[in-house]
CHARMM internal coordinates of N, CA and C (Angstrom, degrees):
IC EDIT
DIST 1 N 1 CA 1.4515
DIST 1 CA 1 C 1.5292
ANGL 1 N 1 CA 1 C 108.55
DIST 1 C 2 N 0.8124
ANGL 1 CA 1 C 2 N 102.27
DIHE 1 N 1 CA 1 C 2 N 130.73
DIST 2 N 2 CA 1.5968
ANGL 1 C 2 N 2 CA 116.87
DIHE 1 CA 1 C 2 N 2 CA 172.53
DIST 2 CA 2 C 1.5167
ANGL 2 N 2 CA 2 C 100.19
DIHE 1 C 2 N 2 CA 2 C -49.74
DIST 2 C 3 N 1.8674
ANGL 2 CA 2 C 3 N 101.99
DIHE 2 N 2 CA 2 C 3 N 155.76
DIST 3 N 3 CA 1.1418
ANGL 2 C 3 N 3 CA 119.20
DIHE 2 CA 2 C 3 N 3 CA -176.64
DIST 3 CA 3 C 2.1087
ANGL 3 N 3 CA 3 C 113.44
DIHE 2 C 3 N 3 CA 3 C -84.88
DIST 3 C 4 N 1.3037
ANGL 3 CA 3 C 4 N 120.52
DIHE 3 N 3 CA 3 C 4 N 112.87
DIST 4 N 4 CA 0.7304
ANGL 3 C 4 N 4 CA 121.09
DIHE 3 CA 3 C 4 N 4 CA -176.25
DIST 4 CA 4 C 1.9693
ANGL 4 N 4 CA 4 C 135.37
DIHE 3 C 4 N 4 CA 4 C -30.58
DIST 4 C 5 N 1.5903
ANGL 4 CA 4 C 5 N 79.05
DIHE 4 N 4 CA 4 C 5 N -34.63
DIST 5 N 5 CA 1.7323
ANGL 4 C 5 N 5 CA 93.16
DIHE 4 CA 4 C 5 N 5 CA 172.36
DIST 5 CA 5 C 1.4175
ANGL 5 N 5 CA 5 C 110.89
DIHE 4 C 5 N 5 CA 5 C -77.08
DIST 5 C 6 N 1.2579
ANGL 5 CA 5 C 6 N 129.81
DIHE 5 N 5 CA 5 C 6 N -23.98
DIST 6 N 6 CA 1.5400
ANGL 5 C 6 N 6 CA 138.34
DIHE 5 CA 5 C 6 N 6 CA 177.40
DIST 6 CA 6 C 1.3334
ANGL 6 N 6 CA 6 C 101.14
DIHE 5 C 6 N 6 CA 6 C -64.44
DIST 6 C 7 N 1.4983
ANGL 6 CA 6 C 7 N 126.72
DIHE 6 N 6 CA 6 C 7 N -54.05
DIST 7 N 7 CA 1.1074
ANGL 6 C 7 N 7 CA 128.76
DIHE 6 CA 6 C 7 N 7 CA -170.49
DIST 7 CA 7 C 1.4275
ANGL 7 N 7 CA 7 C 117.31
DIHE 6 C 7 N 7 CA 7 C -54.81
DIST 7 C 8 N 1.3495
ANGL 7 CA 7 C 8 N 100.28
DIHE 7 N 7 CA 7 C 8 N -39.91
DIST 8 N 8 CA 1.9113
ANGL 7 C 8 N 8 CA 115.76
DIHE 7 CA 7 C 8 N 8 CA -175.21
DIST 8 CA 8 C 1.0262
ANGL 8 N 8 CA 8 C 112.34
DIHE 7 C 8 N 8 CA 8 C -53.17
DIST 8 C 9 N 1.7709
ANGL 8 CA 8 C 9 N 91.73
DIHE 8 N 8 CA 8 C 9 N -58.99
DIST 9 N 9 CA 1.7240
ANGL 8 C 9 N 9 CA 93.34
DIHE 8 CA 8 C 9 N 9 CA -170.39
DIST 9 CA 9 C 1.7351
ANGL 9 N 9 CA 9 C 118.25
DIHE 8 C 9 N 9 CA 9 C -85.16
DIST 9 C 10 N 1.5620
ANGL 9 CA 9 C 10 N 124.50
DIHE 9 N 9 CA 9 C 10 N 7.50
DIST 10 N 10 CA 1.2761
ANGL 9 C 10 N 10 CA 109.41
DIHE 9 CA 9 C 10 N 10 CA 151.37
DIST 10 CA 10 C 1.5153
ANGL 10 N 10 CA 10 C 121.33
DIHE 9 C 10 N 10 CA 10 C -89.79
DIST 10 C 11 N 1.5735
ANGL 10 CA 10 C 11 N 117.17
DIHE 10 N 10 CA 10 C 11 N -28.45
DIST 11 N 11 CA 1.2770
ANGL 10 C 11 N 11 CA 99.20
DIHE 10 CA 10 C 11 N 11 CA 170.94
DIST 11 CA 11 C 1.7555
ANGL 11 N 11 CA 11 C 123.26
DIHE 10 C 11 N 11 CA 11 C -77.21
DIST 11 C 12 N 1.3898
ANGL 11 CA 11 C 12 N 101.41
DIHE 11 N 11 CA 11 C 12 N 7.78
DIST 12 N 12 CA 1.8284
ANGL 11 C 12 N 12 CA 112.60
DIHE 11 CA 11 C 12 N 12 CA 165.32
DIST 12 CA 12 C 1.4251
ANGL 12 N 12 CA 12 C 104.84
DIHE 11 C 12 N 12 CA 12 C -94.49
DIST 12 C 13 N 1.1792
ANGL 12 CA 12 C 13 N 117.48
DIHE 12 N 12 CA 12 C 13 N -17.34
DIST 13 N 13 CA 1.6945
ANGL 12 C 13 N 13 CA 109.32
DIHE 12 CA 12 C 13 N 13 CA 174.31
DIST 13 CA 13 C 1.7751
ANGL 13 N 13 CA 13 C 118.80
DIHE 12 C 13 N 13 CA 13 C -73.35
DIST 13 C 14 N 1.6798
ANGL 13 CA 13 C 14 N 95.57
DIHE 13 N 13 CA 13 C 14 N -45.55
DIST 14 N 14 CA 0.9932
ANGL 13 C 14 N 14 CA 123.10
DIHE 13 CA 13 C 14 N 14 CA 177.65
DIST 14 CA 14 C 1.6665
ANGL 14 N 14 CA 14 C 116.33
DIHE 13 C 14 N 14 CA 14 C -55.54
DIST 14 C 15 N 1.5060
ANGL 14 CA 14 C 15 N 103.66
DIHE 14 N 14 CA 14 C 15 N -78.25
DIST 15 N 15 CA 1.4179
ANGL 14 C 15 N 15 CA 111.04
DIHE 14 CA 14 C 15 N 15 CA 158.21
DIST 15 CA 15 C 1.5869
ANGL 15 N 15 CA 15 C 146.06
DIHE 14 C 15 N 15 CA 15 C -48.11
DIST 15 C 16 N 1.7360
ANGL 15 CA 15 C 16 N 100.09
DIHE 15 N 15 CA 15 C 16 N -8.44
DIST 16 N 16 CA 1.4502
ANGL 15 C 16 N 16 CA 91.54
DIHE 15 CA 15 C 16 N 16 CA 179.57
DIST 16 CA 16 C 1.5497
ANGL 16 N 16 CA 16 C 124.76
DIHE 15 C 16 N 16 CA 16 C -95.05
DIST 16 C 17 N 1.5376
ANGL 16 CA 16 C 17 N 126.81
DIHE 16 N 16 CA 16 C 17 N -23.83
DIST 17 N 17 CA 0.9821
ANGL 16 C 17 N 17 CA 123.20
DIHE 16 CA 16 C 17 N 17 CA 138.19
DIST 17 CA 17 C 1.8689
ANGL 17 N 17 CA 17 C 141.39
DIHE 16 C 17 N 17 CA 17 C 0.95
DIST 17 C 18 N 1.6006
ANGL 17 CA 17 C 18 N 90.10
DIHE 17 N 17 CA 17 C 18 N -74.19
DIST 18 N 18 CA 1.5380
ANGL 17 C 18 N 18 CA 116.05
DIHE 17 CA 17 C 18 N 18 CA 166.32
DIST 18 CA 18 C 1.1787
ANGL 18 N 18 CA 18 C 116.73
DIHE 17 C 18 N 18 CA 18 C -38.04
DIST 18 C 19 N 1.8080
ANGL 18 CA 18 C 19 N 103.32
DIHE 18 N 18 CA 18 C 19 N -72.93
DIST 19 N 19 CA 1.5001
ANGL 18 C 19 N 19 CA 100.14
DIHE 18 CA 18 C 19 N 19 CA 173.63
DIST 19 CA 19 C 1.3695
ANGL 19 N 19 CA 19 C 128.43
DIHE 18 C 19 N 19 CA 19 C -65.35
DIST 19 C 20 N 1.2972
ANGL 19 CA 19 C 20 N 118.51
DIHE 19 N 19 CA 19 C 20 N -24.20
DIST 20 N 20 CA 1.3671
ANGL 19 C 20 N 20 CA 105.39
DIHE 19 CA 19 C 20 N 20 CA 178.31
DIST 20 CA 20 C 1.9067
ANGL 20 N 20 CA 20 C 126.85
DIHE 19 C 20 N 20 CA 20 C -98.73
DIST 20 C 21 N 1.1413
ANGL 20 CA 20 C 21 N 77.70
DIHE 20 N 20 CA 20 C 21 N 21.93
DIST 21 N 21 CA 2.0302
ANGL 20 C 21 N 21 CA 97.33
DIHE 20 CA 20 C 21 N 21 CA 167.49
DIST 21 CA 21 C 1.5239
ANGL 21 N 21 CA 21 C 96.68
DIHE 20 C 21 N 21 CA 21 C -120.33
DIST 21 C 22 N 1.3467
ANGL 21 CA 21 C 22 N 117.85
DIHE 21 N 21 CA 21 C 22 N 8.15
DIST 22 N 22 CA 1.9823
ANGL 21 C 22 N 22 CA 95.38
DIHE 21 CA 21 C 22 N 22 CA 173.06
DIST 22 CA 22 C 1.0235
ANGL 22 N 22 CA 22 C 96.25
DIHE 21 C 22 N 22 CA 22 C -65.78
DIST 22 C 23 N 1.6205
ANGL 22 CA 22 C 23 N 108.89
DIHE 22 N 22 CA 22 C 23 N 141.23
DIST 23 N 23 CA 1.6902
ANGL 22 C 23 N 23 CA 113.36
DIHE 22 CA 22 C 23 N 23 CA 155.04
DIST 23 CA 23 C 1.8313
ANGL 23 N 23 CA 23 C 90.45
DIHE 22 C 23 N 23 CA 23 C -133.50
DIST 23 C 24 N 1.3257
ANGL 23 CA 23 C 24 N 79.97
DIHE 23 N 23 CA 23 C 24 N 158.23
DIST 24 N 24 CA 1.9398
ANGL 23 C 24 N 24 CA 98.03
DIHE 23 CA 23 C 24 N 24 CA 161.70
DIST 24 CA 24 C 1.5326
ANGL 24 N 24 CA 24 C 124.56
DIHE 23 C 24 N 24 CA 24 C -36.83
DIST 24 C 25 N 1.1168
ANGL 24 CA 24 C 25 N 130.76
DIHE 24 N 24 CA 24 C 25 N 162.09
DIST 25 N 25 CA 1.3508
ANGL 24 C 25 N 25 CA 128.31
DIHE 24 CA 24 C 25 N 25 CA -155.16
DIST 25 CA 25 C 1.6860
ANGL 25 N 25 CA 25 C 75.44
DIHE 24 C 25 N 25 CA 25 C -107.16
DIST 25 C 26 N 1.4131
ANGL 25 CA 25 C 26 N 105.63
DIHE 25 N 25 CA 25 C 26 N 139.87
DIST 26 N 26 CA 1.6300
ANGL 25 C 26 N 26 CA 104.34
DIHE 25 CA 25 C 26 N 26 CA 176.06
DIST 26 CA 26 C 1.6196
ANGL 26 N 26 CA 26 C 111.38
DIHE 25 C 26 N 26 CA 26 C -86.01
DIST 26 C 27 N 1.0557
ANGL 26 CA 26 C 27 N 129.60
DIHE 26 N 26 CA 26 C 27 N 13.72
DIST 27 N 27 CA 1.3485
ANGL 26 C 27 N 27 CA 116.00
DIHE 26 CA 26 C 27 N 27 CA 169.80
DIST 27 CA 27 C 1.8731
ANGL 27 N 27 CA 27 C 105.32
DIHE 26 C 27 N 27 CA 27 C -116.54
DIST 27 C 28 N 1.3858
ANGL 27 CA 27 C 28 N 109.32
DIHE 27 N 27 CA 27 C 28 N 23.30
DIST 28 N 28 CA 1.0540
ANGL 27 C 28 N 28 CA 105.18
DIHE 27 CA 27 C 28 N 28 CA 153.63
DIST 28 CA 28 C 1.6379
ANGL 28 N 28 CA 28 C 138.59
DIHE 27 C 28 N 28 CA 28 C -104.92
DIST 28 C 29 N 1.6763
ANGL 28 CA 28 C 29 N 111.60
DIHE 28 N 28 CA 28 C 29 N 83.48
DIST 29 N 29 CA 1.3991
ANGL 28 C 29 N 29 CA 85.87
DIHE 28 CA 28 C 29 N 29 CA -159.15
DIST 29 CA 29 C 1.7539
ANGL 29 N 29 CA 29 C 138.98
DIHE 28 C 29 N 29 CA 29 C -51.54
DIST 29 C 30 N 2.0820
ANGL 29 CA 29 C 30 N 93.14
DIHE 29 N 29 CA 29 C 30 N -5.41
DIST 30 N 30 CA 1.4246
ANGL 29 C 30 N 30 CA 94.38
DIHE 29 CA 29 C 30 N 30 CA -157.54
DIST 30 CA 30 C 1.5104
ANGL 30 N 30 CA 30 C 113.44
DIHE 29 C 30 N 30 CA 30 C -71.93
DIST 30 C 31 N 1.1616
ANGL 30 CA 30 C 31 N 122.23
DIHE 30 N 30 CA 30 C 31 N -27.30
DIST 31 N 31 CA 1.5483
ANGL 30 C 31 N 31 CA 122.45
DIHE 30 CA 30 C 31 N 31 CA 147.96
DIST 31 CA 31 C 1.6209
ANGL 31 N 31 CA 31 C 128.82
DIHE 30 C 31 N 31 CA 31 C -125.10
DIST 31 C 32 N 1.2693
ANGL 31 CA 31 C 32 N 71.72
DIHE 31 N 31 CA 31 C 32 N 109.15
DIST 32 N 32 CA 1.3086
ANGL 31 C 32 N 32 CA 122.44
DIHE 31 CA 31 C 32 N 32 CA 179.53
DIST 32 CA 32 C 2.0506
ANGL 32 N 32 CA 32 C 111.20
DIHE 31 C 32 N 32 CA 32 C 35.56
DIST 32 C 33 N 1.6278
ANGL 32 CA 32 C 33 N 119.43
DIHE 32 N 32 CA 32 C 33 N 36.91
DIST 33 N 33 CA 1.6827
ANGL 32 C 33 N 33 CA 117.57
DIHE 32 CA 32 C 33 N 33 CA 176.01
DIST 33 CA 33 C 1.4942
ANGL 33 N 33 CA 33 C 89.14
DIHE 32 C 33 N 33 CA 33 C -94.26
DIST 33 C 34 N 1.3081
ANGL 33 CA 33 C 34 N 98.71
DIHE 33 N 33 CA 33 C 34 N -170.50
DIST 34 N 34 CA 1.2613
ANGL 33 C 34 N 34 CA 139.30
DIHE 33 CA 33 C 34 N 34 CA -160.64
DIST 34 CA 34 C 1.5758
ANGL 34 N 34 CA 34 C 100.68
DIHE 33 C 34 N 34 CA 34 C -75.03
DIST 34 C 35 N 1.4295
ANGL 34 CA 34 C 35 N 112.57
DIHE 34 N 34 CA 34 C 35 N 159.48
DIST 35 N 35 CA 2.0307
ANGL 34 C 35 N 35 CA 119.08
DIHE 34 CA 34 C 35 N 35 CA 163.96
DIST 35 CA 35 C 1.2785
ANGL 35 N 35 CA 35 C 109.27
DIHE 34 C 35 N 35 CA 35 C -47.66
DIST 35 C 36 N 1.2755
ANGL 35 CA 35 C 36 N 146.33
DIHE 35 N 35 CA 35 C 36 N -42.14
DIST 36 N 36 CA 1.7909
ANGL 35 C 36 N 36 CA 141.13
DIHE 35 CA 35 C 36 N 36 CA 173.55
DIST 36 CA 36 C 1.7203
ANGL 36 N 36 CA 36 C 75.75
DIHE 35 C 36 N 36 CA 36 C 126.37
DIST 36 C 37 N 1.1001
ANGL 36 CA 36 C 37 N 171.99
DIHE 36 N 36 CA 36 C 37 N -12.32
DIST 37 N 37 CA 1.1303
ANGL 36 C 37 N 37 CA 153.57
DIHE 36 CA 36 C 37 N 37 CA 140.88
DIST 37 CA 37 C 1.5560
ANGL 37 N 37 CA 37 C 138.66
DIHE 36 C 37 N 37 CA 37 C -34.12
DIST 37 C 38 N 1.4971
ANGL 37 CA 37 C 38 N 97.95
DIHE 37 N 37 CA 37 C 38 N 11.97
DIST 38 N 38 CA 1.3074
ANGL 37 C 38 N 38 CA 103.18
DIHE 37 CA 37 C 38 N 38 CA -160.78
DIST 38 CA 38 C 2.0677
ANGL 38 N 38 CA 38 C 98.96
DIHE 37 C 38 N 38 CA 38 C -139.86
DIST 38 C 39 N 0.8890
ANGL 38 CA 38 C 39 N 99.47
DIHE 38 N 38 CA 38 C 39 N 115.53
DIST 39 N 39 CA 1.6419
ANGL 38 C 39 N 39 CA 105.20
DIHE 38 CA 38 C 39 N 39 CA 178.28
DIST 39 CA 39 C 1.3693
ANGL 39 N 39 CA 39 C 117.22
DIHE 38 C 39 N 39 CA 39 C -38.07
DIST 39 C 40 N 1.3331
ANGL 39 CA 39 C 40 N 123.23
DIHE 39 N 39 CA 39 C 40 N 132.94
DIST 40 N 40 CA 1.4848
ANGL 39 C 40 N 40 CA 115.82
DIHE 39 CA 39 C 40 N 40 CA -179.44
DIST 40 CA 40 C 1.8893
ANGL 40 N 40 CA 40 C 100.02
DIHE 39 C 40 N 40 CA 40 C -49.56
DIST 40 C 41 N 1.2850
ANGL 40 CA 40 C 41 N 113.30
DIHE 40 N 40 CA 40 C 41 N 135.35
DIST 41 N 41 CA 1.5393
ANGL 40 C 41 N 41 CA 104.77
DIHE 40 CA 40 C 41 N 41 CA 166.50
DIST 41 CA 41 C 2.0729
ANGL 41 N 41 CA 41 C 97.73
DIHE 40 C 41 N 41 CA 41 C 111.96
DIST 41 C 42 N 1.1182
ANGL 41 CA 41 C 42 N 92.12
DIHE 41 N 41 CA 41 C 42 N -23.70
DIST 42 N 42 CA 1.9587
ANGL 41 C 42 N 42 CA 104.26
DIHE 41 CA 41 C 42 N 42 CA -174.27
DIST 42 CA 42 C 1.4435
ANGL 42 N 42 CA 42 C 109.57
DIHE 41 C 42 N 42 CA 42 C 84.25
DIST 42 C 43 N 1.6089
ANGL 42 CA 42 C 43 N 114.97
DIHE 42 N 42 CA 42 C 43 N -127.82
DIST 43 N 43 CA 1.2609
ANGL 42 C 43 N 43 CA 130.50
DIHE 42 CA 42 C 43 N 43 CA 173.89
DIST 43 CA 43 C 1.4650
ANGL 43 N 43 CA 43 C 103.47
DIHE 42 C 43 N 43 CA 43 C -136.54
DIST 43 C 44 N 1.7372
ANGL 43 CA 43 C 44 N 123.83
DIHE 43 N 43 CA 43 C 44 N 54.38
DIST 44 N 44 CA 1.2106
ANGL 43 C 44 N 44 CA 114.12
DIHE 43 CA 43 C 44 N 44 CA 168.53
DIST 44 CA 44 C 1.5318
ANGL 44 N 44 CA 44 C 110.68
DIHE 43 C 44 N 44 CA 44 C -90.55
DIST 44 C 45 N 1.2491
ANGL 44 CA 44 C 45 N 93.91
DIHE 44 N 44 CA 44 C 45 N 152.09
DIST 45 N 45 CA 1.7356
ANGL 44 C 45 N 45 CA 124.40
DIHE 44 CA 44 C 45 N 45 CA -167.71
DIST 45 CA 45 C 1.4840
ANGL 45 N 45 CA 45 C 103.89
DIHE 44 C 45 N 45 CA 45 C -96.96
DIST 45 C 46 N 1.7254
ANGL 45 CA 45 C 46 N 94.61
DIHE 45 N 45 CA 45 C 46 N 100.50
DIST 46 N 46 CA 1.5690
ANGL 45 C 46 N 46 CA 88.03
DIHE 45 CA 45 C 46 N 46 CA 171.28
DIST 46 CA 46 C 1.6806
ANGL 46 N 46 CA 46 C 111.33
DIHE 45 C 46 N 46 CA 46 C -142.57
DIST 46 C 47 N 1.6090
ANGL 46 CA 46 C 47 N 94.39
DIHE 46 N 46 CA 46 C 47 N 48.59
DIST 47 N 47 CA 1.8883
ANGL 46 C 47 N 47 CA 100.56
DIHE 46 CA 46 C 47 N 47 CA 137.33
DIST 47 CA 47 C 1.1875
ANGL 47 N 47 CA 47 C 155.57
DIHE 46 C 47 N 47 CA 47 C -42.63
DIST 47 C 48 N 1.5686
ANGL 47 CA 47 C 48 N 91.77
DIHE 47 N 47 CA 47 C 48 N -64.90
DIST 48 N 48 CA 1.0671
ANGL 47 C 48 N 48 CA 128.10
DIHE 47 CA 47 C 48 N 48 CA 163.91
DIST 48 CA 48 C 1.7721
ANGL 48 N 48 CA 48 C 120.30
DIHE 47 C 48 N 48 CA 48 C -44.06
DIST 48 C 49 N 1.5438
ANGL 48 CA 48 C 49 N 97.11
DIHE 48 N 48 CA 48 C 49 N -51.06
DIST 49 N 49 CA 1.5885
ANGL 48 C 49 N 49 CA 100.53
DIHE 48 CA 48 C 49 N 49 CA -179.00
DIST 49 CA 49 C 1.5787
ANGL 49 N 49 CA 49 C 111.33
DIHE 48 C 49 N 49 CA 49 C -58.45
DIST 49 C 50 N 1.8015
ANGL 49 CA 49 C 50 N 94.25
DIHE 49 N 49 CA 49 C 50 N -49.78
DIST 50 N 50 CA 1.0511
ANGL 49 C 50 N 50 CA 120.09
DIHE 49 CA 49 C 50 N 50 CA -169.09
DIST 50 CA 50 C 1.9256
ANGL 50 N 50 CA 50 C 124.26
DIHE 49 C 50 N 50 CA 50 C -47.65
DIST 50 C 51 N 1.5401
ANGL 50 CA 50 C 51 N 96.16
DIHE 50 N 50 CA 50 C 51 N -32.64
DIST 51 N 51 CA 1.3029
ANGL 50 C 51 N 51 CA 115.91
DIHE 50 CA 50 C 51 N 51 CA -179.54
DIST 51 CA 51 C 1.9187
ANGL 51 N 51 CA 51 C 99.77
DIHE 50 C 51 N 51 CA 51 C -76.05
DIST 51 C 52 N 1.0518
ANGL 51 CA 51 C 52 N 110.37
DIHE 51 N 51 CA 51 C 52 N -41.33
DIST 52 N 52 CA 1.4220
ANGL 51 C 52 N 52 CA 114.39
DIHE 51 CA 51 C 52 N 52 CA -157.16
DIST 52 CA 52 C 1.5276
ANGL 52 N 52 CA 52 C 90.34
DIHE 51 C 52 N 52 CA 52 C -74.42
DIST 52 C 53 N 1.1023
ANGL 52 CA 52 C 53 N 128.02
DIHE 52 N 52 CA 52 C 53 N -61.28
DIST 53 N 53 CA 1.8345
ANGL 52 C 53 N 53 CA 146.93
DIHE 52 CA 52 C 53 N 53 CA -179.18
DIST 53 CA 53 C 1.9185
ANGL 53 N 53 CA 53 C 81.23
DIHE 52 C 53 N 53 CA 53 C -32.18
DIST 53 C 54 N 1.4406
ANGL 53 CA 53 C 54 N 104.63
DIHE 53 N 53 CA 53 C 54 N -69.57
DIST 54 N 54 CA 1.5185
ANGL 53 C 54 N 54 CA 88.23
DIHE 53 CA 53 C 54 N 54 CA -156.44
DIST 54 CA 54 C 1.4129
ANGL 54 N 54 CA 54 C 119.54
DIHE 53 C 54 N 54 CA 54 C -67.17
DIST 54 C 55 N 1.6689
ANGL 54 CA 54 C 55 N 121.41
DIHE 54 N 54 CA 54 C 55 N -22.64
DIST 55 N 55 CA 1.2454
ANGL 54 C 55 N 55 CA 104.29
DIHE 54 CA 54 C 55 N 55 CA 166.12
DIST 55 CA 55 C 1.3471
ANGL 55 N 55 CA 55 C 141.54
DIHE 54 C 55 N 55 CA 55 C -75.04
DIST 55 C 56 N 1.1933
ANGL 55 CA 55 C 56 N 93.08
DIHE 55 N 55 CA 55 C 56 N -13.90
DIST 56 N 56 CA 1.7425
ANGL 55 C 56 N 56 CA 110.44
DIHE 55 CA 55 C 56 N 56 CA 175.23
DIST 56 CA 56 C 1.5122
ANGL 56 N 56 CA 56 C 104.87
DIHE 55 C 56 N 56 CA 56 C -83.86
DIST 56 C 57 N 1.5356
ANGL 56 CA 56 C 57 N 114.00
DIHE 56 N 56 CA 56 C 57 N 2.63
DIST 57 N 57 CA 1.4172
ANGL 56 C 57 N 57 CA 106.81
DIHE 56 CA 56 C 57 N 57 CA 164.32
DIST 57 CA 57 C 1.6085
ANGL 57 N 57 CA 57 C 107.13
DIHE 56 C 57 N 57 CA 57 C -96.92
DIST 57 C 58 N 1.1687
ANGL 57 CA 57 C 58 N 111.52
DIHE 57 N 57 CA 57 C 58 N -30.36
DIST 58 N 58 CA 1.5343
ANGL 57 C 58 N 58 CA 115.87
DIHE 57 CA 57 C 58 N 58 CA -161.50
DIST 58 CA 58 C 1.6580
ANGL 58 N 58 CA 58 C 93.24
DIHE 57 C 58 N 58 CA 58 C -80.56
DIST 58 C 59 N 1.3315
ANGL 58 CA 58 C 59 N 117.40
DIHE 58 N 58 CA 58 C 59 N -49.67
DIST 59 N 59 CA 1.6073
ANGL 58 C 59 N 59 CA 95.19
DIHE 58 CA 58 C 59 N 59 CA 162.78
DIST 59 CA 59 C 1.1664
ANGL 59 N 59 CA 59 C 138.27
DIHE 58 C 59 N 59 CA 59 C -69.65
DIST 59 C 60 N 1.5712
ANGL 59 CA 59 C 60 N 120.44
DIHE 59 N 59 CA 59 C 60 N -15.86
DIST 60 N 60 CA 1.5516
ANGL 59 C 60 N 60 CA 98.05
DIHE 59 CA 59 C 60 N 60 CA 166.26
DIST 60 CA 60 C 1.5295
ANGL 60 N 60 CA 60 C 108.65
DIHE 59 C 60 N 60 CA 60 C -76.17
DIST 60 C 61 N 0.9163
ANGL 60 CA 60 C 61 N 124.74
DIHE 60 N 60 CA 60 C 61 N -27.82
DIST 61 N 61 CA 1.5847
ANGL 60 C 61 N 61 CA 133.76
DIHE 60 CA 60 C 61 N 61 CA 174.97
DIST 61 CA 61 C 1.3412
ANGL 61 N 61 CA 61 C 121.25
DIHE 60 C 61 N 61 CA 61 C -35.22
DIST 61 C 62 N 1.5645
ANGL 61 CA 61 C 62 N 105.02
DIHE 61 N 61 CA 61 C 62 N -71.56
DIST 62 N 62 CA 1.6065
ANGL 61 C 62 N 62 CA 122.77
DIHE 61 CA 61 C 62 N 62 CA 144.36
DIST 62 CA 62 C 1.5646
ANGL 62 N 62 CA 62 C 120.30
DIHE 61 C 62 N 62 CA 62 C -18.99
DIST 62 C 63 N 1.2387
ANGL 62 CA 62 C 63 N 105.18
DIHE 62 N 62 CA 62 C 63 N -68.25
DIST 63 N 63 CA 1.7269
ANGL 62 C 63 N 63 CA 116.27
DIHE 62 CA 62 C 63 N 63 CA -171.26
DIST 63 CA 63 C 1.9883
ANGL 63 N 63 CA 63 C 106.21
DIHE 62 C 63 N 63 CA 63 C -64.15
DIST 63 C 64 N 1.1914
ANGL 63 CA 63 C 64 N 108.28
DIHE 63 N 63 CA 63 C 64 N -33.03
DIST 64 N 64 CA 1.2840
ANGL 63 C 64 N 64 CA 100.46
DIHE 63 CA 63 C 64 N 64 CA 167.95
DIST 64 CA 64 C 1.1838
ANGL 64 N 64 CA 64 C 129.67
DIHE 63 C 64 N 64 CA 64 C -91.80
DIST 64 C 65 N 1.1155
ANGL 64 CA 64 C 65 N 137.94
DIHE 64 N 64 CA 64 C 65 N -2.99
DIST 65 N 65 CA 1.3383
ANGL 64 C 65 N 65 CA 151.62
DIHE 64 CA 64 C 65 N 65 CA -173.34
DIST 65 CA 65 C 1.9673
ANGL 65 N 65 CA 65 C 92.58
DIHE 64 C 65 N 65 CA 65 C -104.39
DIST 65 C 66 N 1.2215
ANGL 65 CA 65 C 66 N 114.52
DIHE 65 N 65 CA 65 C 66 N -43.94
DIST 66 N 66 CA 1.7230
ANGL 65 C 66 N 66 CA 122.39
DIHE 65 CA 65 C 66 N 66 CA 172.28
DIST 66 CA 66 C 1.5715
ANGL 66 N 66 CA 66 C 108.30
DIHE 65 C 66 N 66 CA 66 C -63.42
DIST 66 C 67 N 1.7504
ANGL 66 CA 66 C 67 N 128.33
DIHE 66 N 66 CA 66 C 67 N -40.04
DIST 67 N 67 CA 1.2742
ANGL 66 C 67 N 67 CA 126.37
DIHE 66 CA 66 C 67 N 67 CA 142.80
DIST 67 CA 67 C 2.0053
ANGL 67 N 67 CA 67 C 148.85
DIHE 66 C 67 N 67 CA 67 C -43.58
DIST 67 C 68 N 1.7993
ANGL 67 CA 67 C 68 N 83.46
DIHE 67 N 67 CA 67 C 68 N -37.65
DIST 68 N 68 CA 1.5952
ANGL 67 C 68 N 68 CA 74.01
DIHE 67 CA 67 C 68 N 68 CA 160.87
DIST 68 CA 68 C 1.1703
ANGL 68 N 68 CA 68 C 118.64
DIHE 67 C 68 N 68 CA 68 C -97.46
DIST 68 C 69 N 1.2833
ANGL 68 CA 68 C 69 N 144.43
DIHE 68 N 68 CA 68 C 69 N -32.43
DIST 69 N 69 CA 1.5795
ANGL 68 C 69 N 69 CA 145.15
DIHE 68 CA 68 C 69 N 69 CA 165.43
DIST 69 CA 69 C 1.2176
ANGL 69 N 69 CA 69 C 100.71
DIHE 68 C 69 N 69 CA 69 C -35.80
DIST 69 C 70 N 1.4824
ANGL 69 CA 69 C 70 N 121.89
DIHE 69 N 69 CA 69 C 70 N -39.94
DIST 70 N 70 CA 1.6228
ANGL 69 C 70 N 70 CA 117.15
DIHE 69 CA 69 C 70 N 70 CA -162.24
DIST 70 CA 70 C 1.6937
ANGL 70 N 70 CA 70 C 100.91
DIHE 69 C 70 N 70 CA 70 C -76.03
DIST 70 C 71 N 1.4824
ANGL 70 CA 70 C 71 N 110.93
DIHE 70 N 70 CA 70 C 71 N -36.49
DIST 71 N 71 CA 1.7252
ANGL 70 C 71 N 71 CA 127.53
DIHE 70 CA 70 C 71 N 71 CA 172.30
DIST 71 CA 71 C 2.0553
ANGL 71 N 71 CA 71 C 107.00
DIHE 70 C 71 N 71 CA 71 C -51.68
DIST 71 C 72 N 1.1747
ANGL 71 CA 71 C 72 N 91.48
DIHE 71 N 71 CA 71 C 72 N -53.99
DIST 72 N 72 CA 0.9039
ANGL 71 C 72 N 72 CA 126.85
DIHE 71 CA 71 C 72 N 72 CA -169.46
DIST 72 CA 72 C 2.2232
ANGL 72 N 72 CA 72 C 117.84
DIHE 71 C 72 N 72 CA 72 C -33.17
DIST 72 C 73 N 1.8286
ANGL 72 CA 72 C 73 N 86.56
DIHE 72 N 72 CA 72 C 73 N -62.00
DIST 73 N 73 CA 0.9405
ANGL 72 C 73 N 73 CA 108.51
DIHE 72 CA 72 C 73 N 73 CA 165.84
DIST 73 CA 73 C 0.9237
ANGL 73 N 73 CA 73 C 119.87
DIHE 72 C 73 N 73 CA 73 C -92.16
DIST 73 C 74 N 1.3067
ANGL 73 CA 73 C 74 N 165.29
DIHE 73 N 73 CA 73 C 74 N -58.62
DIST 74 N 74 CA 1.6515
ANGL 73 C 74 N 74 CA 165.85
DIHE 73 CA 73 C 74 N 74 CA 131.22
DIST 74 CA 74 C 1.8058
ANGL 74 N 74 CA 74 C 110.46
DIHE 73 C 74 N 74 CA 74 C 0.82
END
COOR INIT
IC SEED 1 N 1 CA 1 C
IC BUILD
């Protein structure tokens, strides 16, 4: 069995993040969100990321599939 202190401190690695990005639900104005006019999440723009995420998948993808053929034949 794993050592109890190992356990702590990955589910504190894991978990601390989380808590320390809670913010208020923005359609609550009573502390301190937004008027309720605004979609949970706002109007962030994530195309852009979204585009970049997928090409940097399609090239590592590429590069390994270009690695075993190269195994492959040799």
């Amino acid at each position: 069995m794993k050592n109890p202190i190992q356990i702590l401190a990955i589910l504190f690695v894991v978990l601390l993040p989380v808590i320390l990005t809670a913010q208020p639900l923005p359609y609550d104005p009573g502390i301190g969100g937004g008027t309720g006019t605004t979609p949970v999440g706002g109007s962030t723009p994530i195309g852009g990321g979204l585009i970049i995420l997928l090409s940097l998948a399609i090239g590592y993808g590429t590069e390994i599939i270009y690695d075993v053929r190269k195994k492959v034949l040799d």
